[in-house]
VEXSEGU-499143 format. One record per residue (C-alpha): z, x, y. Coordinates in steps of 0.05 Angstrom, whole numbers, padded with zeros to 5 digits, always signed. Layout:
! VEXSEGU-499143
ZXY ...
! end
This chain:
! VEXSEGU-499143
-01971+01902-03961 -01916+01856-03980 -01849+01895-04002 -01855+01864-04071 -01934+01884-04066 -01903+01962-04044 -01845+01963-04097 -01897+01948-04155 -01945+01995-04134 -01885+02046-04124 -01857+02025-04193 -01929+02033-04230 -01938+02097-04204 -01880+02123-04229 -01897+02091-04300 -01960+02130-04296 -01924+02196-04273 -01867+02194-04328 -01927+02174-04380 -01961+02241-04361 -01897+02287-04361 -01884+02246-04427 -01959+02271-04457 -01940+02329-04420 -01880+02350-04459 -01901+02321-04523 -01965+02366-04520 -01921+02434-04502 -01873+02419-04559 -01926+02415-04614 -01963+02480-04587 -01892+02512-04599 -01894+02509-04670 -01954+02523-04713 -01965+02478-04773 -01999+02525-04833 -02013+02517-04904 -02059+02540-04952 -02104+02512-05018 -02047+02502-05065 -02090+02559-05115 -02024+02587-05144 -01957+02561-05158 -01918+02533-05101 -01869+02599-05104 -01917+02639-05102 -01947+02606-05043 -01890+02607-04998 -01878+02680-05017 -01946+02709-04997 -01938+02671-04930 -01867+02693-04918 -01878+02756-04875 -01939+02737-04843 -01911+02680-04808 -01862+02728-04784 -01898+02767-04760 -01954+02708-04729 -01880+02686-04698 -01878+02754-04661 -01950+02755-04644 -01956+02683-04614 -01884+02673-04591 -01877+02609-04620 -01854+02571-04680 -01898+02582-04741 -01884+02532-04808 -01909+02538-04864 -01923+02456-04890 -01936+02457-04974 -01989+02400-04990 -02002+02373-05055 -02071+02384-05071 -02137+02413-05044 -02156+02349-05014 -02089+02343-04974 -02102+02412-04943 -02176+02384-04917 -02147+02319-04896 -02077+02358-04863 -02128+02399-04809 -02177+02342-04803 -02124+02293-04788 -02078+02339-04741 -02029+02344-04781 -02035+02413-04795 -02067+02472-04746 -02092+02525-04791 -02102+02532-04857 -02126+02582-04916 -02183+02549-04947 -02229+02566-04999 -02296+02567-04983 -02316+02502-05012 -02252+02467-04983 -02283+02503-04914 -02348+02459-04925 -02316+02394-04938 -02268+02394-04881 -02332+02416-04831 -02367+02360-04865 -02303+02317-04857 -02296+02336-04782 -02361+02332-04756 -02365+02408-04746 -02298+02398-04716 -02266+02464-04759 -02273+02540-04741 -02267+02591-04789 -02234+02654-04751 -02223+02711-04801 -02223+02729-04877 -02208+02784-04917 -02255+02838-04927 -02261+02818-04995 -02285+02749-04984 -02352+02776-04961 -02366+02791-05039 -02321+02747-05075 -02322+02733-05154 -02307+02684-05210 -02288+02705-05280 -02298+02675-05334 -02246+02690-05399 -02240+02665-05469 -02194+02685-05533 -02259+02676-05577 -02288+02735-05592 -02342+02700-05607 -02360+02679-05533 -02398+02735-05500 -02444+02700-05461 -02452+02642-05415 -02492+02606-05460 -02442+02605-05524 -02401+02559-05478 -02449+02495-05507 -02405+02455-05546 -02338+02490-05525 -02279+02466-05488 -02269+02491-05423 -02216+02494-05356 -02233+02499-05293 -02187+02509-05227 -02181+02452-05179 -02239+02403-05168 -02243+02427-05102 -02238+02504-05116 -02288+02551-05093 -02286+02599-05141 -02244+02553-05198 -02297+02502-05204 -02358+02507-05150 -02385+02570-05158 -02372+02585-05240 -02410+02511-05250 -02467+02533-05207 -02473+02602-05248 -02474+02546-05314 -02524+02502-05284 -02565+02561-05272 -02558+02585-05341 -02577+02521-05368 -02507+02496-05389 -02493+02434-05359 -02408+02430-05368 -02413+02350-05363 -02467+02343-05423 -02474+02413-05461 -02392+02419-05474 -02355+02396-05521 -02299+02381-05465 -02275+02401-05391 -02208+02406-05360 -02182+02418-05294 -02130+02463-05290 -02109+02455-05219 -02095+02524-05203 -02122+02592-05228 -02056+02616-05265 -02053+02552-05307 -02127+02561-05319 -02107+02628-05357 -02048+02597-05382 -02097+02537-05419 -02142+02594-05448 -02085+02647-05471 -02047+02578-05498 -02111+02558-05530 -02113+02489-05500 -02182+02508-05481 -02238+02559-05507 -02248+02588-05447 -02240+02579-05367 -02259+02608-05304 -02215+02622-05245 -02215+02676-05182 -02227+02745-05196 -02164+02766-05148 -02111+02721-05191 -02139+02756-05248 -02136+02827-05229 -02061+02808-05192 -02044+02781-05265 -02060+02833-05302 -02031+02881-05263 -01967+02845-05265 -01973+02851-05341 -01976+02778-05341 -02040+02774-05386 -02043+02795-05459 -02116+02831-05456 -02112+02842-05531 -02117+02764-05531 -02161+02739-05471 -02205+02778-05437 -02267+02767-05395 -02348+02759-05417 -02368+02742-05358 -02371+02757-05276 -02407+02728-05223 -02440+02753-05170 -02412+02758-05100 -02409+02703-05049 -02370+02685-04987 -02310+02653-04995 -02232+02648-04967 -02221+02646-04896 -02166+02620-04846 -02196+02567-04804 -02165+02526-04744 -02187+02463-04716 -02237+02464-04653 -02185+02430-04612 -02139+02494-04611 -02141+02529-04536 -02189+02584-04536 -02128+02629-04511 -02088+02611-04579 -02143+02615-04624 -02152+02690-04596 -02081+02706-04611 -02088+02685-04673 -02157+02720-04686 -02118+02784-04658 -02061+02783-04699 -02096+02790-04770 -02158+02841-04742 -02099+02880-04711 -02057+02880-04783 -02060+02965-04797 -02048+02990-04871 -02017+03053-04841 -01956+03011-04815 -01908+02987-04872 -01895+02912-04849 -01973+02905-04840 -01983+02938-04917 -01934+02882-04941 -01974+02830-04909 -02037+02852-04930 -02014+02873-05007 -01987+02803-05007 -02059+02769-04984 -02092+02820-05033 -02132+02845-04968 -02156+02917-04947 -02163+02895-04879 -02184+02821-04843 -02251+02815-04810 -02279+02761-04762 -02322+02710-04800 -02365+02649-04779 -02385+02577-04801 -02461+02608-04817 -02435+02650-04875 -02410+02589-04914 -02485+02561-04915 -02497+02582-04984 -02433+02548-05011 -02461+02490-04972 -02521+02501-05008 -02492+02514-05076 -02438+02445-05067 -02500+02398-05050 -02543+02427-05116 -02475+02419-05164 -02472+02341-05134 -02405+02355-05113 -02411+02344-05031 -02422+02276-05009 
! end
């Protein structure tokens, strides 16, 4: 081998080797810090407060960085994990669906709340006059988000079911974008009536944030699966399990923990699974809202 021949080989390698340490080191630094964000459901504020002491305490648990990154919309929280721009996020169960869909089964779902096994949608109204799903027909109504679960997916199946279809049988729709401003549209009477989360609702009113002598509710669906935290499929196994620790582990009977959960309206976390999203698979593809 010529010494040229022996330099560039020499020289190449070393390319190659500071290349790798370069992957190398990029790779460790993101795992240091954990990108998480959530369906923008509620105010902003409120957002960042609820999050506040559990990514201390996910800081604590996982011994690394954890962020909390704000996005915009629904769609920018599906597109943030599918596009690795984000690690985990709190999805709805319909924003769950599209970013499996979206991934090519590329998205794991790792825990919800106990509550999510039976979740609800109310629906509310100042008109006393509205007791009943079906005296929506020629009404105005607000939904949540497009892409809300229980803000638009689930209450429009319970219409369709009940014969009201909210494109052709009302007088007009809205979307809100978030369940607070859907009760602010009803209790401002920008709307007849709206449906939104059964959680935001029971929070509200017991933050004396609702007038009940004004809006109240007339109707309640039943239960389905809903929010979860899910992570991309990417994530080492070791990580996810940290993760998946952390919030089983969270213990009512220890003060920081209550915060946490109160905050996340939780009794407790439990583990959870793609399967039990099916039916809001199911329920998206009958509405004509998957694609």
């Amino acid at each position: 081998m010529t010494n040229f021949a022996a330099r560039f080989t020499v020289s190449r390698r070393n390319i190659m080797i500071a290349a790798s340490l370069l992957a190398f080191t990029n790779l460790t630094h993101a795992q240091q810090i954990l990108r998480v964000s959530a369906i923008p459901d509620e105010a902003p504020t409120e957002l960042q407060r609820k999050f506040k002491p559990l990514g201390t305490m996910l800081e604590k648990k996982l011994g690394m960085k954890v962020e909390f990154v704000p996005v915009t919309d629904y769609a920018a929280s599906v597109e943030g994990l599918v596009n690795k721009k984000l690690d985990m996020v709190w999805f709805g169960g319909f924003t769950f669906i599209q970013a499996k869909v979206r991934s090519k089964e590329q998205v794991i779902p790792l825990v919800q709340r106990e509550e999510d096994e039976r979740f609800k949608s109310v629906f509310i109204t100042t008109d006393k006059n509205i007791t009943k799903l079906e005296d929506l027909k020629g009404k105005t109504f607000a939904f949540g988000s497009e892409s809300s679960t229980s803000g638009h997916l689930m209450p429009r199946s319970y219409l369709l079911a009940a014969k009201i279809n909210p494109d052709t049988d009302m007088k007009r729709i809205a979307f809100s974008g978030a369940h607070d401003a859907t009760v602010a549209a009803v209790s401002g009477g920008k709307v007849d009536a709206g449906a939104l989360n059964i959680s935001v609702w029971e929070k509200l009113l017991a933050q004396g944030k609702v007038d009940t002598k004004l809006v109240h509710v007339f109707y309640t669906t039943p239960g389905y699966f809903d929010y979860n935290w899910s992570v991309r499929a990417d994530m080492p196994a070791e990580l996810r399990k940290k993760i998946t620790d952390a919030f089983l582990n969270l213990d009512p009977a220890n003060p920081q923990d209550k915060e946490i959960l109160d905050l996340q309206r939780a009794t407790r976390f439990i583990p959870t699974k793609a399967d039990n999203y099916k039916a809001i698979e199911a329920a998206a593809h009958n509405a004509g809202l998957l694609k």
